[in-house]
N, CA and C atoms as an extended XYZ file, in Angstrom:
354
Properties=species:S:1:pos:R:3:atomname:S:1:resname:S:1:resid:I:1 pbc="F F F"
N       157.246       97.584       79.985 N   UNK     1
C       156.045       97.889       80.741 CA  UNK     1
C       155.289       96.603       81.036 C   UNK     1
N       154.710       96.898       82.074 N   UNK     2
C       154.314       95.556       82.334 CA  UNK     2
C       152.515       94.911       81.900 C   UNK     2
N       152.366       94.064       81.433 N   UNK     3
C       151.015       93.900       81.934 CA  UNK     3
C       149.633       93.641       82.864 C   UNK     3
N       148.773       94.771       81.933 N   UNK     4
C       147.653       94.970       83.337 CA  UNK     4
C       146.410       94.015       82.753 C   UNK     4
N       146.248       93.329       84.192 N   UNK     5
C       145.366       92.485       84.614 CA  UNK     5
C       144.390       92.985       84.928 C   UNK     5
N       142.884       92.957       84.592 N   UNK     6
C       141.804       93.685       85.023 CA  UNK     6
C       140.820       92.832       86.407 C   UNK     6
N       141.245       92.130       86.073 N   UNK     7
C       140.773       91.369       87.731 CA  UNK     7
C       139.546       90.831       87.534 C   UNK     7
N       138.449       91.669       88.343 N   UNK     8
C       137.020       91.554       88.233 CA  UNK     8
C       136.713       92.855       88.250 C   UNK     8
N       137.420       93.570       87.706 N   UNK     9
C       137.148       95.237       88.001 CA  UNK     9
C       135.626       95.464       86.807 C   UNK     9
N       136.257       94.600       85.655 N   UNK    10
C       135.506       94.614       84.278 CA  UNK    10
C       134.261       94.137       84.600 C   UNK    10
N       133.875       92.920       85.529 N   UNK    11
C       132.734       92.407       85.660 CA  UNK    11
C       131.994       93.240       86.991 C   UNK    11
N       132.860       93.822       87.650 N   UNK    12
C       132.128       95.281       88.556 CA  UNK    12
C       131.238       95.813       88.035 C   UNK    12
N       132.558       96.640       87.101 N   UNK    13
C       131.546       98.152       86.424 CA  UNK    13
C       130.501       97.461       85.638 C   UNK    13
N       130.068       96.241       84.897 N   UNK    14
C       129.433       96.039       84.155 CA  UNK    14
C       127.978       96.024       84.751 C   UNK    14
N       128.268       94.819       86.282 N   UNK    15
C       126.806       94.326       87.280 CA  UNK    15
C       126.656       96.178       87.499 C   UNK    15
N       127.455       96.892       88.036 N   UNK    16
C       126.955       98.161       88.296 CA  UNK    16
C       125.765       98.774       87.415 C   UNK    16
N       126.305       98.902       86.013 N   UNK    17
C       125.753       99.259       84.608 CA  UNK    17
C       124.197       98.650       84.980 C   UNK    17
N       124.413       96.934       84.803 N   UNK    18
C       122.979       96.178       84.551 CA  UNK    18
C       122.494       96.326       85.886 C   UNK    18
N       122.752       96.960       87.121 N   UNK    19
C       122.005       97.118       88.350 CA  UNK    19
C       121.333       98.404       88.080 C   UNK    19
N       121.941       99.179       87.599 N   UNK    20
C       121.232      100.775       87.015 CA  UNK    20
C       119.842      100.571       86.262 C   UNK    20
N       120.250       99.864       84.965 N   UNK    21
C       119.599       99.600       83.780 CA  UNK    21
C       118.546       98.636       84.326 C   UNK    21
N       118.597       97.829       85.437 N   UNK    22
C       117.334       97.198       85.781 CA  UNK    22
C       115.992       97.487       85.958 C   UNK    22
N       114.840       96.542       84.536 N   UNK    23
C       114.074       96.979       84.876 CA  UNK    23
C       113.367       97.125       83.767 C   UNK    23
N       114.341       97.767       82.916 N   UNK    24
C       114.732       98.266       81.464 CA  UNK    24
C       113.960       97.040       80.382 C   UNK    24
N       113.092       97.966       79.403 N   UNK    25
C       112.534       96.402       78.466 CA  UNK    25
C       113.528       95.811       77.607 C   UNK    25
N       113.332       94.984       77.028 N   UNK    26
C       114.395       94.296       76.335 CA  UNK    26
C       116.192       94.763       76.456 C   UNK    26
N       116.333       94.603       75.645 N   UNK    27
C       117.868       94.291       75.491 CA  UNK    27
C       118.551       95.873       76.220 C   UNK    27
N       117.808       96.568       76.646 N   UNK    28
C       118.154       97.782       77.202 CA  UNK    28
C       118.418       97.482       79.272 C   UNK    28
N       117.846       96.510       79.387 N   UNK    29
C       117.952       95.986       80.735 CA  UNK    29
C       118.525       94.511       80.676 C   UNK    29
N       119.524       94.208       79.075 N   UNK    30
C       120.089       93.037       79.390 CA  UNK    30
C       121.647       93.058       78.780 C   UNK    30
N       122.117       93.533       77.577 N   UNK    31
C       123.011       93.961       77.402 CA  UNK    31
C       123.856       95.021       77.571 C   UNK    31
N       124.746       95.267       78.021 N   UNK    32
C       125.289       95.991       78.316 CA  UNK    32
C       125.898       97.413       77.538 C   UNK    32
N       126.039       97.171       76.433 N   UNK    33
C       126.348       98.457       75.421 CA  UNK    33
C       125.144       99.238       75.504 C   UNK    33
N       123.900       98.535       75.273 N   UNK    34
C       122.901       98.974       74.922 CA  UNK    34
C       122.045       99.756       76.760 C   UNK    34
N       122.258       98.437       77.458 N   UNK    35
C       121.979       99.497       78.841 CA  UNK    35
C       122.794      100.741       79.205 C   UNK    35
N       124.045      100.579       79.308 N   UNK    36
C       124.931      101.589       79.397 CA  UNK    36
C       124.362      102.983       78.633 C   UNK    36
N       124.272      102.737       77.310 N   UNK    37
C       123.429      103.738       76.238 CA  UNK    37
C       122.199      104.686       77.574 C   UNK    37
N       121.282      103.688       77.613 N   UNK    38
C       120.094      103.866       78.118 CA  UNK    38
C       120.131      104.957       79.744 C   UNK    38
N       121.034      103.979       80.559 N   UNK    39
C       121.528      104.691       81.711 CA  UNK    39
C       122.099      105.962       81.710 C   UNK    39
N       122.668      106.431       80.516 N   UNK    40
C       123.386      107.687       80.932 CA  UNK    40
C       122.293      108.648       80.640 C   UNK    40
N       121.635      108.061       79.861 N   UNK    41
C       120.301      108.947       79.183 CA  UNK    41
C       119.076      108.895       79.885 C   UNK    41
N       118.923      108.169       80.916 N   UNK    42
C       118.347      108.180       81.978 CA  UNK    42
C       118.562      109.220       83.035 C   UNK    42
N       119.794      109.148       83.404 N   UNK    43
C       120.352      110.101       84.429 CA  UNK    43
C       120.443      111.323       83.977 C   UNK    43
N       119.915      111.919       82.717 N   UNK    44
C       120.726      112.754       82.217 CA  UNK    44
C       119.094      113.189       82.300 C   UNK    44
N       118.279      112.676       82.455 N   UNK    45
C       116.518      113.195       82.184 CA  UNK    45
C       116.066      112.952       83.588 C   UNK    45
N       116.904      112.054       84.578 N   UNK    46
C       116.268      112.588       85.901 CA  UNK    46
C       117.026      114.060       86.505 C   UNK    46
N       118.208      114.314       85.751 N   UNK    47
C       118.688      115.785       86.435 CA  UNK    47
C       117.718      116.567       85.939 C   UNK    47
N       117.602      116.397       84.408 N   UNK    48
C       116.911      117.494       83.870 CA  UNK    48
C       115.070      117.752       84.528 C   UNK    48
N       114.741      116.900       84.974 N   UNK    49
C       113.652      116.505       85.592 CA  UNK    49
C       113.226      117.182       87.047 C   UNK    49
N       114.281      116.746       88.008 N   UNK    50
C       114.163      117.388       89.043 CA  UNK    50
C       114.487      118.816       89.061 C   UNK    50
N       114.827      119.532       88.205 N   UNK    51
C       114.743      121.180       87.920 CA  UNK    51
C       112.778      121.360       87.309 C   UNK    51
N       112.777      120.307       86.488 N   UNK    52
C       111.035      120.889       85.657 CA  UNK    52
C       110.221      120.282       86.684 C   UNK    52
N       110.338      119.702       87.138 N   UNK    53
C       109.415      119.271       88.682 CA  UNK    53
C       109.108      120.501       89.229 C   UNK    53
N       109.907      121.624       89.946 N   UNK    54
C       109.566      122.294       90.530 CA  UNK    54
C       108.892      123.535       89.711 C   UNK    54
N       109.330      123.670       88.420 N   UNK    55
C       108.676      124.676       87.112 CA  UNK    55
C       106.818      124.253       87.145 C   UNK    55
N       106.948      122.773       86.820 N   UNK    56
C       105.475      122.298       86.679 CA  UNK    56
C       104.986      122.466       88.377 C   UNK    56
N       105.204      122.413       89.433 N   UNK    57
C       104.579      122.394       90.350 CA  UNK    57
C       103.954      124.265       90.733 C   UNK    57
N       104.784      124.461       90.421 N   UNK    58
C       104.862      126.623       90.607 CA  UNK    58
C       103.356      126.456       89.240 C   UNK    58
N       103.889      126.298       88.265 N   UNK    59
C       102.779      126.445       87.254 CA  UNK    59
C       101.058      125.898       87.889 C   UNK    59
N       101.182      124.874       88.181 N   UNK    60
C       100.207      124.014       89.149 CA  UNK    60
C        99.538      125.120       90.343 C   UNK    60
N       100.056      125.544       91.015 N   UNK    61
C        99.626      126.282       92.034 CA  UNK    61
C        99.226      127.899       91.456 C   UNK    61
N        99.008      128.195       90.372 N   UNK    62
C        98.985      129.169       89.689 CA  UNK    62
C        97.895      129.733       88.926 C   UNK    62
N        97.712      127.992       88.348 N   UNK    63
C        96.204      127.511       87.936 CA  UNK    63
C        95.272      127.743       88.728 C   UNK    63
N        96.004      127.213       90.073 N   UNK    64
C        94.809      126.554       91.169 CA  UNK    64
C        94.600      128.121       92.014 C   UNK    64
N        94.939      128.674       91.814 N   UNK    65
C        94.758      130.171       92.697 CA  UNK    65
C        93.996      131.153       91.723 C   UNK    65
N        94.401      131.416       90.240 N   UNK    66
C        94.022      131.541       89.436 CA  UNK    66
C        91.978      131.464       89.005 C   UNK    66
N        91.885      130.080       89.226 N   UNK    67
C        90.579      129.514       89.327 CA  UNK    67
C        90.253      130.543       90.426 C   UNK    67
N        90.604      129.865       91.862 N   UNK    68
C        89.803      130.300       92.748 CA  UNK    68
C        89.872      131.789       92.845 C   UNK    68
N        90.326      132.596       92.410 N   UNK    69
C        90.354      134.180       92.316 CA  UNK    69
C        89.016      134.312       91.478 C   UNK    69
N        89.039      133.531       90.271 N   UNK    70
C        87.698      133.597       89.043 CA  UNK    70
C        86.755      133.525       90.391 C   UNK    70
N        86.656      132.725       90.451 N   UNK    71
C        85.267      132.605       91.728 CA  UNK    71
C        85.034      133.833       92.449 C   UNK    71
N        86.068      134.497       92.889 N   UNK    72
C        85.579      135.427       93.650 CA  UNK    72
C        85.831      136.844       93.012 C   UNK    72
N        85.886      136.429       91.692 N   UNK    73
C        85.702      138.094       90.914 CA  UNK    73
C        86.859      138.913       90.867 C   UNK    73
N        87.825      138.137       90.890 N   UNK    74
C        89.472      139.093       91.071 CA  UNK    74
C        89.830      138.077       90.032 C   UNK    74
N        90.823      138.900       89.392 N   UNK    75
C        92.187      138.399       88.249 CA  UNK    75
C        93.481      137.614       89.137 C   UNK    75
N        94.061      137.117       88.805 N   UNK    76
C        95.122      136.111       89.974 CA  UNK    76
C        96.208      137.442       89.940 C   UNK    76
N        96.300      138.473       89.016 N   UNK    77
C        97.150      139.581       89.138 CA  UNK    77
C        96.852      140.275       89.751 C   UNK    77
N        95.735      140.798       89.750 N   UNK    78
C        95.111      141.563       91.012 CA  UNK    78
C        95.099      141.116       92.587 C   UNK    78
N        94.736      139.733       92.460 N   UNK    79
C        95.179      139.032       94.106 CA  UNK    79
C        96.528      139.047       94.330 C   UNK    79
N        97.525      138.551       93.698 N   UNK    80
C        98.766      139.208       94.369 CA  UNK    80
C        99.396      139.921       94.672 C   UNK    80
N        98.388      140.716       93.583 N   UNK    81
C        99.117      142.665       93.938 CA  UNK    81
C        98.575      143.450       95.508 C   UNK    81
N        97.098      142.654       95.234 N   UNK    82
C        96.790      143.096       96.162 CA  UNK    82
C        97.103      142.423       98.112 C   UNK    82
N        97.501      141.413       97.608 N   UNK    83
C        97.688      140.754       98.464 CA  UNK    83
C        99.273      141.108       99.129 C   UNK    83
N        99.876      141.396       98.275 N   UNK    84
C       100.911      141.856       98.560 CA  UNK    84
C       101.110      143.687       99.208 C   UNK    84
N       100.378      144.286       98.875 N   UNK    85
C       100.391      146.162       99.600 CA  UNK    85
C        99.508      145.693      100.574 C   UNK    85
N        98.457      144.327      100.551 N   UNK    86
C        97.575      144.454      101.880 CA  UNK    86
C        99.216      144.027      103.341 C   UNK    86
N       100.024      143.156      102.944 N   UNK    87
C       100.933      142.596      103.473 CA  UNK    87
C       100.760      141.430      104.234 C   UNK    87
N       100.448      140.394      103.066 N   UNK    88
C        99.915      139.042      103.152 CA  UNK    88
C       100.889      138.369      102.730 C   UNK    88
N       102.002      137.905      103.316 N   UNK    89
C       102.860      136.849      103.181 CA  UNK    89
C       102.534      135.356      103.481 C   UNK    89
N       102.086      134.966      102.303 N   UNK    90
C       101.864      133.450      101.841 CA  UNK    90
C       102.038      133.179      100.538 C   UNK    90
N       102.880      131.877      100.618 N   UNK    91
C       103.566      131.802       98.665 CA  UNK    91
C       102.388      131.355       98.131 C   UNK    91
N       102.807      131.083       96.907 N   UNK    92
C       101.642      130.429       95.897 CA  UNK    92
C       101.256      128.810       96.425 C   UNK    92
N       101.995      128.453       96.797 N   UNK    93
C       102.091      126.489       97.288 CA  UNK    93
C       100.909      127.146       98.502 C   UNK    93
N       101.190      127.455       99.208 N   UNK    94
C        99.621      128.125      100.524 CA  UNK    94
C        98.816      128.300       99.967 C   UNK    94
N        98.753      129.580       98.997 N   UNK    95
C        97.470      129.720       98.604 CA  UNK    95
C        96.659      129.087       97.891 C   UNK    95
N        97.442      127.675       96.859 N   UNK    96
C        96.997      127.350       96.663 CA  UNK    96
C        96.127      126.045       97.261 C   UNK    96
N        96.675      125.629       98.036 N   UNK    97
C        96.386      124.444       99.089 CA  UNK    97
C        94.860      125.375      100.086 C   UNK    97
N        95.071      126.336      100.200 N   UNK    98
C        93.954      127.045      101.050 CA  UNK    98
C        92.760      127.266      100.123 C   UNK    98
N        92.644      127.450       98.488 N   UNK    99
C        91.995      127.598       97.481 CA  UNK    99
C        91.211      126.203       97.649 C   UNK    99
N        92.111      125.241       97.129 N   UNK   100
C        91.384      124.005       97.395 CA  UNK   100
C        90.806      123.220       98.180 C   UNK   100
N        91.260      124.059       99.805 N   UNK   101
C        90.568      122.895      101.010 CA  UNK   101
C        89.322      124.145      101.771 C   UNK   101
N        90.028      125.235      101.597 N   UNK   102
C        88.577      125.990      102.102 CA  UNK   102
C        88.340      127.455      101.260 C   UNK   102
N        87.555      127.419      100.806 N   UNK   103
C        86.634      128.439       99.893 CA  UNK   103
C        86.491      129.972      100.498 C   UNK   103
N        86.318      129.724      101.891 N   UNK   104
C        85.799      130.732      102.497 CA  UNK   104
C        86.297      132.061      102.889 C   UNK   104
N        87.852      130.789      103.374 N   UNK   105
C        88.833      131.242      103.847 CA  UNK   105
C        89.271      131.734      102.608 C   UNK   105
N        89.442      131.745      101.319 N   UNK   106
C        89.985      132.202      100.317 CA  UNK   106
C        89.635      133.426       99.595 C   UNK   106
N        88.184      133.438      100.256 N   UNK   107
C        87.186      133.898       99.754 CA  UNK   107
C        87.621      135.562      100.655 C   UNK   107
N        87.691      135.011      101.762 N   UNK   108
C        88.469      136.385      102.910 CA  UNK   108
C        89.494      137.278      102.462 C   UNK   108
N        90.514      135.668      101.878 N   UNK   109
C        91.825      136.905      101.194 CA  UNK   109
C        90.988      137.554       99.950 C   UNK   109
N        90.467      136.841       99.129 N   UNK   110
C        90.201      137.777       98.155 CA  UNK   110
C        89.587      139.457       98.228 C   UNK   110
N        89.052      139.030       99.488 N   UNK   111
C        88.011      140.179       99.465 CA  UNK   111
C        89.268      141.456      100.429 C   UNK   111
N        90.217      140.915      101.228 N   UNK   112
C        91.496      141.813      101.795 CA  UNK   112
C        92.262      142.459      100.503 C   UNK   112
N        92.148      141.656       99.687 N   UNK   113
C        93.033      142.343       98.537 CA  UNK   113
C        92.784      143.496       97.601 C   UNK   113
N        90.840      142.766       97.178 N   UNK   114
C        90.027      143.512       96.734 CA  UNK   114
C        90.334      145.127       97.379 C   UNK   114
N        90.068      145.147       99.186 N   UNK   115
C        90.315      146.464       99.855 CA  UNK   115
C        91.611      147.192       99.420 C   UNK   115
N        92.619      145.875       99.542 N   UNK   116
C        94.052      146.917       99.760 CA  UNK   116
C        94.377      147.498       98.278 C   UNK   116
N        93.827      147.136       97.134 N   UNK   117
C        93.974      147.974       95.829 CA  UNK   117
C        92.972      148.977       96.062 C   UNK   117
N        91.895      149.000       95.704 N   UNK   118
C        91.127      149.986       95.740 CA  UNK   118
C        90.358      150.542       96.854 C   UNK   118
């Protein structure tokens, strides 16, 4: 069998590794065992990340609708219930963006919802 020559294949994957790991404090953005370490465990918390991004953002808009329901004397369960048999299709990311830039207007749905339950 013959022998294999690695070329510059070895000093590839490595600049690859320390191009990842750049950035990185100490010996985690300079050696390579130790970046390598770091990088996979990096990537492995931005997958897991971009799934809880969208968990924390839903939660966020939930709060924020939540509040503004308090203001106008409805439970945030009651505004969607009601908001929903009134047949008000707007997600939570709307309502909540409409909570925070106008009152009034929020203040309208609340009071449509208020009707369409009771």
């Amino acid at each position: 069998m013959s022998r294999v020559k690695r070329g510059n294949k070895r000093v590839q994957r490595r600049k690859k590794i320390l191009g990842l790991a750049k950035g990185y404090r100490g010996t985690k953005g300079k050696l390579h065992r130790q970046a390598k370490e770091q990088v996979i465990k990096s990537l492995a918390y931005a997958y897991r990340d971009r799934r809880q991004k969208k968990r924390v953002r839903r939660s966020l808009w939930i709060i924020r609708i939540s509040a503004a329901a308090k203001l106008n004397q409805i439970s945030y369960s009651q505004l969607m219930h009601g908001l929903k048999v009134a047949g008000v299709d707007l997600d939570r990311k709307v309502l909540a963006d409409i909570a925070a830039r106008d009152p009034q207007g929020f203040g309208q749905l609340a009071e449509k919802a208020r009707q369409a339950i009771g």
